[in-house]
C-alpha positions in Angstrom: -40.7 -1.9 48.4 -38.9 -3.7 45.7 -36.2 -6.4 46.2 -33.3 -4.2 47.1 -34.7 -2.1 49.3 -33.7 -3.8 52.8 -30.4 -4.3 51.4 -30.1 -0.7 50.5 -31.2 0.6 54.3 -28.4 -1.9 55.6 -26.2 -0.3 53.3 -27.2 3.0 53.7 -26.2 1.8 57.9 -23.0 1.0 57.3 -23.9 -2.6 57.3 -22.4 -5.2 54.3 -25.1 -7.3 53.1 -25.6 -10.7 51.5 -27.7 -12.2 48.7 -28.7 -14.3 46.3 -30.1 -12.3 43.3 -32.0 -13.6 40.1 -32.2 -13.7 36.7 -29.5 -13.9 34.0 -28.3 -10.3 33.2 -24.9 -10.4 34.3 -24.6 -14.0 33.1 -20.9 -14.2 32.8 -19.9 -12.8 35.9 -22.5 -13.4 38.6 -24.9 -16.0 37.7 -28.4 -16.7 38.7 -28.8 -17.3 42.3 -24.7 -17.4 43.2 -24.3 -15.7 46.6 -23.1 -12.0 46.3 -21.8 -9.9 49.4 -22.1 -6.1 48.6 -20.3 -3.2 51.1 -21.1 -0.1 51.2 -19.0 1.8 48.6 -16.6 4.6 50.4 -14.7 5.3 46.8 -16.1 6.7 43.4 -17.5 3.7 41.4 -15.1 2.9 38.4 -16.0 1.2 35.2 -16.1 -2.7 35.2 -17.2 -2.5 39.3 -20.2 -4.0 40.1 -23.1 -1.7 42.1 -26.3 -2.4 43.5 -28.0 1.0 42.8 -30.8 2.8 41.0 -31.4 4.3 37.6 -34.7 6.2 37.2 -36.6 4.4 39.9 -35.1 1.0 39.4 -33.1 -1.3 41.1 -30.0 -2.8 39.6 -27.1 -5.0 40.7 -25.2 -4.0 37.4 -22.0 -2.6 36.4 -20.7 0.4 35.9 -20.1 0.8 32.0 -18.8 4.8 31.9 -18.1 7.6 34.0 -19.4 10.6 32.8 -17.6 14.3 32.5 -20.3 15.4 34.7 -19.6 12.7 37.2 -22.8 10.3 37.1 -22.5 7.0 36.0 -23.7 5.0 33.3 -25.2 1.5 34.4 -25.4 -1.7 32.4 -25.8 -5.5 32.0 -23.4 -7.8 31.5 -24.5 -8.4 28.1 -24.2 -5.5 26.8 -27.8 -3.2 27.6 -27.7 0.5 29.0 -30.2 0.6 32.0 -29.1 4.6 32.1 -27.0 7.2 34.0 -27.4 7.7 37.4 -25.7 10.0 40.2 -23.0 8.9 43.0 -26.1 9.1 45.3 -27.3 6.6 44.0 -24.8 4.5 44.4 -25.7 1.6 47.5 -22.8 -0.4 47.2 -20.6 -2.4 45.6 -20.3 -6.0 45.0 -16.6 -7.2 47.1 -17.7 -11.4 46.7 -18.9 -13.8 43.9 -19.4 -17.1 46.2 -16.9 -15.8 48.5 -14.5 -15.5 45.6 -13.3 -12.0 45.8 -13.8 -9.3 43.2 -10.9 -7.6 41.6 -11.7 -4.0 41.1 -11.1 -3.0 37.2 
């Protein structure tokens, strides 16, 4: 188990799900620690949305950077570093609050 994991079952239930996550990756729009509420995501992720998902066995509360013609999704930082591409399946949820300041889908 790895630090998204209960958050991802929740989601996977239907449930919307609050956290604080670390580090300083998307520095610039969620920093370390702020509180983030992720839903699950009912809609096809579009760039600049913020996901909590996995790319090749990772876990990642990242944004969507591109949308490719074969329909995954590339995932990165806010700073700029590709984690990868991943598939809709993959997909958990998106983020909806920053501190309960709402996000504005892109």
């Amino acid at each position: 188990m790895t630090w998204a994991t209960k958050y991802i079952e929740q989601l996977r239930q239907g449930q919307t799900v609050s956290f604080r996550p670390t580090g300083n990756s998307m520095q610039g729009r969620i920093a370390s620690r702020q509180l983030v509420t992720v839903a699950p995501i009912s809609t096809p992720p579009r760039v600049g949305d913020v996901v909590l998902c996995k790319v090749e066995g990772k876990q990642w509360l990242h944004l969507v950077s591109a949308v490719g013609a074969d329909g995954r999704f590339q995932i990165s930082n806010n700073k700029g570093h590709v984690n990868g591409w991943t598939t809709r399946a993959n997909i958990f949820g998106i983020v909806t609050h920053v501190d309960g300041v709402a996000e504005k889908r892109r």
